[in-house]
N, C-alpha and C positions, 0 to 999 in steps of 0.2 A: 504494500500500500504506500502511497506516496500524497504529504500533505500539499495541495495547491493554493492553502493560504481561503479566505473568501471567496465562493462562488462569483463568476463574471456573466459566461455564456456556458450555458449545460443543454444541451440538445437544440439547439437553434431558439432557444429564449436566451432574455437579456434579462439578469438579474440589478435593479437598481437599489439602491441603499438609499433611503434619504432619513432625516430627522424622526419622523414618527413609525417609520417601519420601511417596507421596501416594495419594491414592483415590479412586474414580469411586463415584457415588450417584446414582439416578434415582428419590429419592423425592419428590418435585415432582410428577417423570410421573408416579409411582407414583397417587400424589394426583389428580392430574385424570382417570385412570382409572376411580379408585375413586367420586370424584361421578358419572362418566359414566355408569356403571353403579349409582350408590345402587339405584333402584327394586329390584332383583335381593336385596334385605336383606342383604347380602354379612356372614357370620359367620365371623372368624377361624379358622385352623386352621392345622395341625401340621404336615403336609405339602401337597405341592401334587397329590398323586393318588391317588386311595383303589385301592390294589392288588387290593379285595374286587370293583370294581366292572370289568364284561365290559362293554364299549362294541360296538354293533353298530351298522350302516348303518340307518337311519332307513324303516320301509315305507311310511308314515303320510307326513301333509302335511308341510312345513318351518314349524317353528316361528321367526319370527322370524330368515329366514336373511341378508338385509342385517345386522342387527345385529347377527348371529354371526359375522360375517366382517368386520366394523367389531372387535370383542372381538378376535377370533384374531390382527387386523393389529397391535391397540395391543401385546397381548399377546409378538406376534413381535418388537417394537422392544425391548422390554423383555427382552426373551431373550437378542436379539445383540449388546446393549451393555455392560451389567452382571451379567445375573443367569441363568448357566448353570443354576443348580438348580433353575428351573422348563420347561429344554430337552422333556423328555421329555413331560411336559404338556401342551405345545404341541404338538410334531408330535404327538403322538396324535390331541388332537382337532383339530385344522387339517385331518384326513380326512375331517370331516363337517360341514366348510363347506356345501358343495350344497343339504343336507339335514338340517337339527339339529333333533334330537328336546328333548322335556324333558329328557330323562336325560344329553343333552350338554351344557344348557343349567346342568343343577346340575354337572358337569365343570366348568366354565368360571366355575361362583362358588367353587368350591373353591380357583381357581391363586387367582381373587381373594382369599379369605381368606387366602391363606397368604400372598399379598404385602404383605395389608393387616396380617399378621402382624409378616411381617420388612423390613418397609418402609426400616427405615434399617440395611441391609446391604448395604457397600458392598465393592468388591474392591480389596485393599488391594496394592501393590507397595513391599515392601521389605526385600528377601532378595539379596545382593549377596556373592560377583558371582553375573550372571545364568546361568544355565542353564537350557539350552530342553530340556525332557524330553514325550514324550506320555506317556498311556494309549488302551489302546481296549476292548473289548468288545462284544459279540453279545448277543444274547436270541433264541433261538431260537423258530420260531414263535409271537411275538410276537402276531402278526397274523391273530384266527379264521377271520375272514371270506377270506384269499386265501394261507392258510400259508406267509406271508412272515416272515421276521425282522426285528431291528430292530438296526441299528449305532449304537454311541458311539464318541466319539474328543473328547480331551481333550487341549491342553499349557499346561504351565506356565513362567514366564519369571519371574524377578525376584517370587517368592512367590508370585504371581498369573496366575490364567488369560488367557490371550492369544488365544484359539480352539479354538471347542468344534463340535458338531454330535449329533442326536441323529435318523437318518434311517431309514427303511424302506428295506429292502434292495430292488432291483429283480429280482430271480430265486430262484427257491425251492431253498433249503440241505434237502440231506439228511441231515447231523448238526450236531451241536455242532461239531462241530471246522470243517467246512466254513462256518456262518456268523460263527464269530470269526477266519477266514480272509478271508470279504470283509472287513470290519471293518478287520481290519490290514492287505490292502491300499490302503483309501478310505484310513485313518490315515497311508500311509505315503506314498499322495498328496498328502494335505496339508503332513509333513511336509518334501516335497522343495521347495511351495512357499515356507515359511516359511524353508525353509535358503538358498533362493534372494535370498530380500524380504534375511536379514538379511547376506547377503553384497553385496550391493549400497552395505547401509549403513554399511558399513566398518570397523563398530568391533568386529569381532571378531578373533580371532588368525587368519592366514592360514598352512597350509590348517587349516579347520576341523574338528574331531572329528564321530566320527558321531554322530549324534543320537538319542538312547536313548529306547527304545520299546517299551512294557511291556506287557505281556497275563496272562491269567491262567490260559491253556489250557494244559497241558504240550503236548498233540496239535500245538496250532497251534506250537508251538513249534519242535516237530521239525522238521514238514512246513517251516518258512520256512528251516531248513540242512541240509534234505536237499536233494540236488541231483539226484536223480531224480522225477519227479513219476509215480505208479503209477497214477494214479484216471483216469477214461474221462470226467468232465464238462469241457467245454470251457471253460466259466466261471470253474471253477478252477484249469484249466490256466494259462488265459492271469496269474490273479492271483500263481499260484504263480514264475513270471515274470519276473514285475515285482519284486513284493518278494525273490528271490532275485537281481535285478540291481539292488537298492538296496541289499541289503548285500554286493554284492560289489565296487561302485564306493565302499564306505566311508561310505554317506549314514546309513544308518542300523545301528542295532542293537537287536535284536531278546531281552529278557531278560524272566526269568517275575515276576511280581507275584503276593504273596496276594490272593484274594478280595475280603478285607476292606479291601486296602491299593491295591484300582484306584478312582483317582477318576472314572474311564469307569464305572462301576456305575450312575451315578445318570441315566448315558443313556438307559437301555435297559430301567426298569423302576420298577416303581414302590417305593420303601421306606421301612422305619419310619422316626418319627422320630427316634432317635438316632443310625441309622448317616447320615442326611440332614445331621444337624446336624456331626456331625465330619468326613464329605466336603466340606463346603464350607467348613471351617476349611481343610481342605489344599489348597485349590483357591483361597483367599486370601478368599473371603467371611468377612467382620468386621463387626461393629458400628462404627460411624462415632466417632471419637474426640470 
């Protein structure tokens, strides 16, 4: 083993140090993306998904689908290290890897402008002491082509995001209520992991509190402390479950958030850009000091 003194760059992040704690930046990668892709005239922009625009599965030949799936990959690295707010972007078009049309093709210079936008926005940590909180969220049939929805789930740790995800759900919801139900069970899976990772690492008070877990549906709300489950789908039996035996072993808690105030929103859909810019202020994205 060999000491290298203070972290710099560790896998194509930029670790920063400042006064109240430190921050990860990937505008380097960001950067050799953006040459790799020059030919594409890649043109700044505001957000990273035009909400006007209905993406379908491609009839027609593949346009350039190696290269599209070289894009979607740099793309995905860039997602799960630093930069949650281009999540939903990616899994969208990561569905039409196989077969990418032109009209994907300008999807995918749009996440680029908007990175080549906010390129030195970095996720800043230093909110002390730490508490681990999620959100999550649903977007209900999201998805034209196979009337599926689409799940978020967000938490935050020490000011800043520490794991996100932005996934299509695998079974088709029959309301709102029932797809911010899967949603808050996938979230409350993940939660059980991270409560695990950080009981391991010892520095938290022993036993630990539950871990608070926000949603925005009154419905779903009910349904996770009601203790009879009424409804006839099996998919939501088994979810209704799980999450009613995570908070009844204390792992989690389950309380309402506004709208405007779930940082899981930005999972599951595409929005303007102000509320884009002040969800990722709460989620620790900043400008680089």
């Amino acid at each position: 083993m060999k000491d290298l003194n203070e972290v710099d760059t560790l896998l194509g992040i930029k670790v920063t140090r400042h006064s109240g704690g430190f921050a990860l930046n990937q505008c380097h990668y960001i950067d050799k993306i953006l040459n790799k892709f020059d030919h594409l005239n890649i043109k700044e922009a505001n957000t990273p998904y035009d909400s006007s625009c209905k993406l379908d599965k491609n009839s027609g030949r593949a346009i350039a689908q190696i290269e599209y799936a070289s894009a979607i990959g740099c793309l995905m690295y860039v997602t799960h290290c630093t930069r949650p707010d281009i999540a939903f972007s990616v899994c969208k078009l990561s569905r039409y890897t196989s077969n990418p049309s032109n009209d994907h093709w300008k999807a995918i210079g749009r996440v680029l402008g908007y990175l080549k936008r906010t390129r030195k926005l970095a996720l800043h940590y230093d909110h002390f002491p730490d508490v681990l909180e999620g959100f999550s969220d649903a977007s209900w049939i999201s998805s034209g082509s196979d009337n599926k929805s689409t799940s978020g789930w967000i938490f935050t740790l020490g000011g800043g995001a520490v794991s996100w995800a932005s996934k299509k759900q695998t079974c088709i919801t029959h309301s709102t209520m029932e797809a911010e139900f899967l949603a808050l069970a996938a979230a409350g899976k993940e939660t059980e992991w991270l409560r695990n990772m950080l009981l391991d690492i010892e520095l938290w008070p022993q036993p630990m509190p539950a871990i608070s877990l926000r949603c925005d549906c009154d419905a779903t709300l009910c349904r996770a402390y009601n203790k009879i489950y009424n409804g006839k789908s099996r998919h939501i039996s088994l979810r209704h479950a799980y999450v009613k035996q995570l908070i009844s072993d204390g792992i989690i808690t389950v309380t309402y958030v506004r709208y405007c105030s779930n940082l899981a929103n930005l999972f599951t859909k595409g929005l303007p850009r102000d509320i884009i810019f002040s969800t990722t202020r709460e989620m620790g994205l900043k400008l680089i000091e």
